[in-house]
C-alpha positions as CSV (number, residue, x, y, z in Angstrom):
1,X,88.0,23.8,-25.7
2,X,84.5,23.1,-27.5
3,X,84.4,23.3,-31.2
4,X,82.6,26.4,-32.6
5,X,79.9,25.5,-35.2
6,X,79.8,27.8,-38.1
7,X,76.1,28.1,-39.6
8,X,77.8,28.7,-43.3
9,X,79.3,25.2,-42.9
10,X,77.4,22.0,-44.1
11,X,79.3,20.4,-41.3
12,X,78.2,19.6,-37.5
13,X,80.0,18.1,-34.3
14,X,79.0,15.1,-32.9
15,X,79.1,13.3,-30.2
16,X,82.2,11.5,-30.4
17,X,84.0,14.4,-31.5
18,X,83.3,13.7,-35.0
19,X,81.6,15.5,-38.0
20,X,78.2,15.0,-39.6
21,X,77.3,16.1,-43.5
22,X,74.1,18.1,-42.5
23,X,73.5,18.2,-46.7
24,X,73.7,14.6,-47.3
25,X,71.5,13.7,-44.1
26,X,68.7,16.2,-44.8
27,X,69.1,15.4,-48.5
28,X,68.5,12.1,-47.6
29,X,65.6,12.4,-45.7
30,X,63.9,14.4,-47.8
31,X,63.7,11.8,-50.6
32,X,63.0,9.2,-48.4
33,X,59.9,11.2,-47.1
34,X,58.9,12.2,-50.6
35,X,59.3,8.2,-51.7
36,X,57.7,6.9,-48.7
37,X,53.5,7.6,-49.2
38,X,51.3,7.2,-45.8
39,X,50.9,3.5,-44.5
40,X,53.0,2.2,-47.2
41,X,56.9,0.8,-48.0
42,X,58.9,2.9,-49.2
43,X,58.7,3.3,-52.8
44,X,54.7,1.6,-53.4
45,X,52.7,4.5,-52.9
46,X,49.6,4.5,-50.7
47,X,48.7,1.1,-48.8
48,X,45.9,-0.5,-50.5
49,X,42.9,-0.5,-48.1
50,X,41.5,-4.0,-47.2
51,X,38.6,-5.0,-48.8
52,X,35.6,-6.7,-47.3
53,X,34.0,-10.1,-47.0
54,X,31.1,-8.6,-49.4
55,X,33.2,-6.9,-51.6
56,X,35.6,-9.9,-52.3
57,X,32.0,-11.8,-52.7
58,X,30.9,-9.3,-55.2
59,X,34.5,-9.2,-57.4
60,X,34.3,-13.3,-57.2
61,X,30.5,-13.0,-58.6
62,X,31.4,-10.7,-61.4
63,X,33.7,-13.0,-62.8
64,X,31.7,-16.1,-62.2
65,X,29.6,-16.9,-65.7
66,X,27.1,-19.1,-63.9
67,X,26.4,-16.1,-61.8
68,X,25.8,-14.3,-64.9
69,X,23.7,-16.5,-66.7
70,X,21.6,-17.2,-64.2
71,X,21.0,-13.4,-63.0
72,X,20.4,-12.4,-66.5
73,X,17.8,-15.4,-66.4
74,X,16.2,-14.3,-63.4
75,X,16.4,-10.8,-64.4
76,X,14.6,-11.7,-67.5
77,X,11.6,-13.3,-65.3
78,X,11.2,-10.4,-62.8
79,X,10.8,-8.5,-65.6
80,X,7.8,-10.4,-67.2
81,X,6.6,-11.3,-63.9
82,X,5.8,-7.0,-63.6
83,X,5.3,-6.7,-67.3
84,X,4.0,-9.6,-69.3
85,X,2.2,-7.4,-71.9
86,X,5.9,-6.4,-72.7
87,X,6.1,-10.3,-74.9
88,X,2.6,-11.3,-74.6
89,X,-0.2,-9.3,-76.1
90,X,-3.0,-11.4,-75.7
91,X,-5.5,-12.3,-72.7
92,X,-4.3,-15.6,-71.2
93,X,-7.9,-16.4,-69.8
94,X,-9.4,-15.6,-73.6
95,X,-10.1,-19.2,-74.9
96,X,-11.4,-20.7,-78.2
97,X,-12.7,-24.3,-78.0
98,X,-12.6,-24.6,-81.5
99,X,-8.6,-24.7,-81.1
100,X,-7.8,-26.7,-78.4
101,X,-5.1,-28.4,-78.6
102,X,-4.0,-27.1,-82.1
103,X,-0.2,-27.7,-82.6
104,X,1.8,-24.1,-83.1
105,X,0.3,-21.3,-85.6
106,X,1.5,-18.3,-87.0
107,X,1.2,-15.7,-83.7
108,X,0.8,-18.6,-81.4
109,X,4.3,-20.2,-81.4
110,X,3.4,-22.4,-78.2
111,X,0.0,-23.9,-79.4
112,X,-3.2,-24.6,-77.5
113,X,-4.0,-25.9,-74.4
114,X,-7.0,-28.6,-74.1
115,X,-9.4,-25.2,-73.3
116,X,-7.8,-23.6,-76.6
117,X,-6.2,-20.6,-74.6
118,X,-2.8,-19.8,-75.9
119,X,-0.1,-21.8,-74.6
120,X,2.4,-18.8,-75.0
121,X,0.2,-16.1,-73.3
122,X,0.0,-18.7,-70.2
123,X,3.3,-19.3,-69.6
124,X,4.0,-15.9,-69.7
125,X,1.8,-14.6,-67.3
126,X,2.1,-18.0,-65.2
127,X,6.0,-16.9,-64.4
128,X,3.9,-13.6,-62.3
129,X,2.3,-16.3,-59.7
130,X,5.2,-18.7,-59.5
131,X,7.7,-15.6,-59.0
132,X,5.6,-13.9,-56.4
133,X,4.8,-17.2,-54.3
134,X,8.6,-18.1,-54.5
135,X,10.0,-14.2,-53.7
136,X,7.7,-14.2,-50.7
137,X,7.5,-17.1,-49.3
138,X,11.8,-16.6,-49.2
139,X,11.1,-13.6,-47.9
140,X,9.1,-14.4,-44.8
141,X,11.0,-17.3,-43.9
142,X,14.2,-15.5,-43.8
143,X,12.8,-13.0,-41.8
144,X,10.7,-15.1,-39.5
145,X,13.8,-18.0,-39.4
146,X,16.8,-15.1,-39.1
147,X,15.2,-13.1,-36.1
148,X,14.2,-16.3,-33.7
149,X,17.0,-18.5,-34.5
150,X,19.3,-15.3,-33.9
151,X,17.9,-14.2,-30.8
152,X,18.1,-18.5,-29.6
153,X,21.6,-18.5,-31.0
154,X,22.7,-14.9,-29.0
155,X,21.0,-15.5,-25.5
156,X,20.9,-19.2,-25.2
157,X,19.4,-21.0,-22.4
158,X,15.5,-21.4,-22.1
159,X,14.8,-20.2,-25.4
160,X,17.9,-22.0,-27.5
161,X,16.2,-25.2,-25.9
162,X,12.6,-24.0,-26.6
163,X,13.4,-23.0,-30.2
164,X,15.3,-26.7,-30.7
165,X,12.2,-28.5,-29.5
166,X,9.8,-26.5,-31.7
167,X,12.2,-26.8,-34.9
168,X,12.4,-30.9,-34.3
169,X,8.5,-31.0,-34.8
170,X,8.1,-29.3,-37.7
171,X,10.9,-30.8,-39.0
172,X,8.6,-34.3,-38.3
173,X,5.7,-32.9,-40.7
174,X,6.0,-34.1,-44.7
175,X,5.9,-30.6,-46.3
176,X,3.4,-32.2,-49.2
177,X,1.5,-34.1,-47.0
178,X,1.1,-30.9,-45.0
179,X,0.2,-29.0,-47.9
180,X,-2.4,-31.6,-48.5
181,X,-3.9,-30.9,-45.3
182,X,-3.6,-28.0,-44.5
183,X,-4.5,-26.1,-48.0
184,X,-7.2,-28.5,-49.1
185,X,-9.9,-26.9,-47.1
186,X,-8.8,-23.5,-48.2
187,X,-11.1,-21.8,-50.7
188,X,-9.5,-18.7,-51.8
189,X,-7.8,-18.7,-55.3
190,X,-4.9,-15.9,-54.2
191,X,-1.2,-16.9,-54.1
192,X,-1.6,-15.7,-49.8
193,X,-2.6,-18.7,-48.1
194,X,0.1,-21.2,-50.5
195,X,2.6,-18.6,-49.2
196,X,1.6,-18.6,-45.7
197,X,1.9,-22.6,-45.8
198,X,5.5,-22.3,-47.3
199,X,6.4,-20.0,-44.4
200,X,4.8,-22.0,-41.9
201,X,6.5,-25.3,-42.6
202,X,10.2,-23.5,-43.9
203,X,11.5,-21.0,-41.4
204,X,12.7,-23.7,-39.0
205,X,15.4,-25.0,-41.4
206,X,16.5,-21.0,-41.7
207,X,16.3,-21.0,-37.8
208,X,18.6,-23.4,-37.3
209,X,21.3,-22.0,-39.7
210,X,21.1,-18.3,-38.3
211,X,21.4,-20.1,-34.7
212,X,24.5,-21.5,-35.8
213,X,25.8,-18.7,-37.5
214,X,25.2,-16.5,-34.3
215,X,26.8,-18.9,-32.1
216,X,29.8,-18.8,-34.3
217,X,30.1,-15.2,-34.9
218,X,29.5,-14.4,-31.2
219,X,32.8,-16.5,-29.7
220,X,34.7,-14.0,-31.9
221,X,37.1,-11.6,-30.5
222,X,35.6,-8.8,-31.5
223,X,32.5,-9.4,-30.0
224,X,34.8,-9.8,-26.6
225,X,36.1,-6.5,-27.2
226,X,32.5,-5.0,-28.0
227,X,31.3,-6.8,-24.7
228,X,34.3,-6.1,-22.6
229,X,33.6,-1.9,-23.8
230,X,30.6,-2.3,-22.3
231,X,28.3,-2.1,-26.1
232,X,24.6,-3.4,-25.4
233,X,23.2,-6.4,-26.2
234,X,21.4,-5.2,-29.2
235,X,24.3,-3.1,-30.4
236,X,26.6,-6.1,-30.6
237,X,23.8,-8.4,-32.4
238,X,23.0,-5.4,-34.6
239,X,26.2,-4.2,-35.6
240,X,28.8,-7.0,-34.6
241,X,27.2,-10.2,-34.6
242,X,24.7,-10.1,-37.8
243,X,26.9,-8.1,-40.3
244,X,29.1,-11.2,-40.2
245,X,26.7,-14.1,-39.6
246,X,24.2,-13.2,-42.2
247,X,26.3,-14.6,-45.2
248,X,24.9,-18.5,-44.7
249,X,21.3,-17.3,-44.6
250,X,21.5,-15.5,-47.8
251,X,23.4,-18.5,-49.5
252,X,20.4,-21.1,-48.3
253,X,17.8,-18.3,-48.7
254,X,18.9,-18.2,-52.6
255,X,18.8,-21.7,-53.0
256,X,15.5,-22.4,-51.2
257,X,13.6,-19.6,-53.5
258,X,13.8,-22.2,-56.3
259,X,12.7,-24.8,-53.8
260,X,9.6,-22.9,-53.0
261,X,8.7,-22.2,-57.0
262,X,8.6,-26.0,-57.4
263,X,7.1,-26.6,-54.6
264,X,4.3,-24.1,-55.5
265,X,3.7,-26.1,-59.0
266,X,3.2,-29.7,-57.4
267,X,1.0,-28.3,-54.6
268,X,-0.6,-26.9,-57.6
269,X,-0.5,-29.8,-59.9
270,X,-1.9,-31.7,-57.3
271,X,-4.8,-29.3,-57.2
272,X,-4.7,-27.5,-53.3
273,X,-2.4,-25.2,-54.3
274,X,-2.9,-22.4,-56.6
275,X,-6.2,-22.4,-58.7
276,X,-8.4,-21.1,-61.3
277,X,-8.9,-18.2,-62.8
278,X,-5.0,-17.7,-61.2
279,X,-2.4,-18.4,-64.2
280,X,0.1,-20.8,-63.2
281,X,2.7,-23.3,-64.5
282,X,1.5,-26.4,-62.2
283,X,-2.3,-25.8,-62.6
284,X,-1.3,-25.7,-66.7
285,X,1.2,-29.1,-65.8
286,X,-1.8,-30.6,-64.4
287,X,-4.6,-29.8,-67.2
288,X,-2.1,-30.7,-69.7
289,X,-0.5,-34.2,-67.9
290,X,-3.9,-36.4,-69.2
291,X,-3.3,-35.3,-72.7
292,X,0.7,-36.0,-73.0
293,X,0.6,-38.1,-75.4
294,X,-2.0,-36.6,-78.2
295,X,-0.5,-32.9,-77.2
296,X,2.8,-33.0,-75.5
297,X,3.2,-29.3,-76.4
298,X,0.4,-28.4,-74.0
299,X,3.0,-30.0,-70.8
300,X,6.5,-29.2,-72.6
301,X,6.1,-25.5,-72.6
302,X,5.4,-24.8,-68.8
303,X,7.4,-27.6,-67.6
304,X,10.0,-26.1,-69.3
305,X,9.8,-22.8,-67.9
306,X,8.8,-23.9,-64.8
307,X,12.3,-26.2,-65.0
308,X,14.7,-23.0,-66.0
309,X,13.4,-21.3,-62.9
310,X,14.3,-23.4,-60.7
311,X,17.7,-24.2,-62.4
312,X,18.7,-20.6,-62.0
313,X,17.6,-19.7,-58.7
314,X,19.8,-23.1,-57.6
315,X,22.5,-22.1,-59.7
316,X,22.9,-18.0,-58.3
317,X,22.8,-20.0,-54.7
318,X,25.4,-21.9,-55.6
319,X,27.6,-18.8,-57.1
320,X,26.6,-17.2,-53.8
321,X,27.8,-19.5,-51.5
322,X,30.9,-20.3,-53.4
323,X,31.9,-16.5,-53.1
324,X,30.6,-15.9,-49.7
325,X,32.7,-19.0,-48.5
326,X,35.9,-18.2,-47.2
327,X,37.0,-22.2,-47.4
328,X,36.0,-22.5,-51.1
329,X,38.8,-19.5,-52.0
């Protein structure tokens, strides 16, 4: 005869004619479910969601002090470079011959150059022109470099060979001797055509990098996945592929933007690059280089600057790609 189960009793049949504690079962699963949090152990609380490859980059870069230093010194330029009246009250074109090249004075801490314009004032407003070639020029080959050596990398074939060819001959042109040639029959004193140049002869190198990076990125399983869904072509570049092949072309992007700010100064210093009335450091490098040795103040100030720039803009590329580098962790 079946055992009867009485509802005042904690106490339940089971299956092989034993007896169950209903108290110290349900007892016990209710702690454990109170203990236990969503998609963790028992006992730690709520799984900590998984952070990104930009967000790891980002933690990494604000604990790096060379990443610091070096934004807080490009900071510093931008800044200048919008606002130079902020430090420099005075007209950098505004000369006085009866000055030139007078060591430092009381409100002229720099000195004079060989036209007796102030060598402070200059260097200010020369970091404006040396910025905005550098920013640009970046700019335009990362853009023009990312989208064909992308779409080369992504569809291959014809065009992967096409774009390979076209890279190898630009890659055969000296980028000074170029700039010789090409910007010494240009008239216009604007920082356009020395950017234009800089584009020209610099988006190949970025080409080949986001080619590679595609071709990486797109053997991935998740781009299988995407393709085997039946995603687009330009969904799975746009929302698979470049989110995750991108990181390279920033890190060489960075480093290049200094590249392009000395470059700017010796196309300048050798006198096809930027010119007069524009203020910048490698036209001031080159009226200053004949008188080095009278008035070395007249070279030390812009070659300085000019030097810092560069230093930093190589430097935050370097932080970059250090966080954005899985390898390097």
């Amino acid at each position: 005869m079946p055992e009867r189960y009485d509802p005042g009793e904690a106490v339940a049949p089971t299956g092989a004619g034993g007896a169950m504690d209903l108290a110290t079962s349900e007892g016990t699963t209710l702690e454990l479910g109170a203990s236990a949090a969503p998609g963790g152990p028992a006992g730690t609380g709520p799984a900590e969601r998984p952070r990104s490859l930009w967000s790891d980059a980002w933690r990494d870069l604000r604990r790096n002090p060379i990443f610091i230093v070096s934004g807080l010194v490009i900071l510093f330029l931008v800044v200048i470079s919008i606002w130079p009246s902020l430090i420099a009250t005075q007209n950098p074109l505004q000369c006085d011959l009866a000055k030139a090249q007078e060591g430092s004075q009381p409100g002229h801490p720099f000195g004079f150059n060989g036209q007796g314009c102030d060598v402070y004032t200059r260097t200010v407003y020369g970091a404006r022109a040396s910025v905005t070639v550098g920013v640009c020029a970046t700019l335009g080959v990362a853009l023009i470099g990312s989208v064909f050596g992308g779409l080369a990398g992504f569809f291959g074939g014809a065009s992967d060979a096409i774009l390979s060819r076209v890279t190898d001959i630009f890659f055969g042109i000296p980028v000074v001797l170029g700039g010789l040639v090409l910007l010494s029959v240009v008239t216009s004193s604007t920082v356009w055509p020395v950017i234009g140049f800089m584009v020209l002869l610099g988006w190949p190198q970025l080409s080949r990098i986001a080619r590679g990076s595609v071709i990486t990125a797109k053997q991935n399983d998740y781009v299988q996945a995407a393709r085997a869904l039946g995603a687009s072509n330009s969904r799975i570049l746009l929302r698979h592929i470049a989110p995750n092949a991108v990181a390279p072309v920033i890190v060489v992007a960075t480093i290049a933007l200094g590249t392009y700010i000395s470059l700017e100064a010796t196309l300048s210093f050798l006198g096809v690059g930027l010119k007069p009335p524009t203020v910048s450091w490698g036209i001031d490098i080159s009226s200053a280089s004949p008188y080095i040795r009278n008035a070395p103040h007249m070279l030390l100030w812009p070659a300085g600057a000019l030097a810092i720039t560069v230093l930093a803009f190589i430097m935050l590329g370097d932080a970059v790609r250090d966080a954005l580098d899985p390898k390097l962790r």
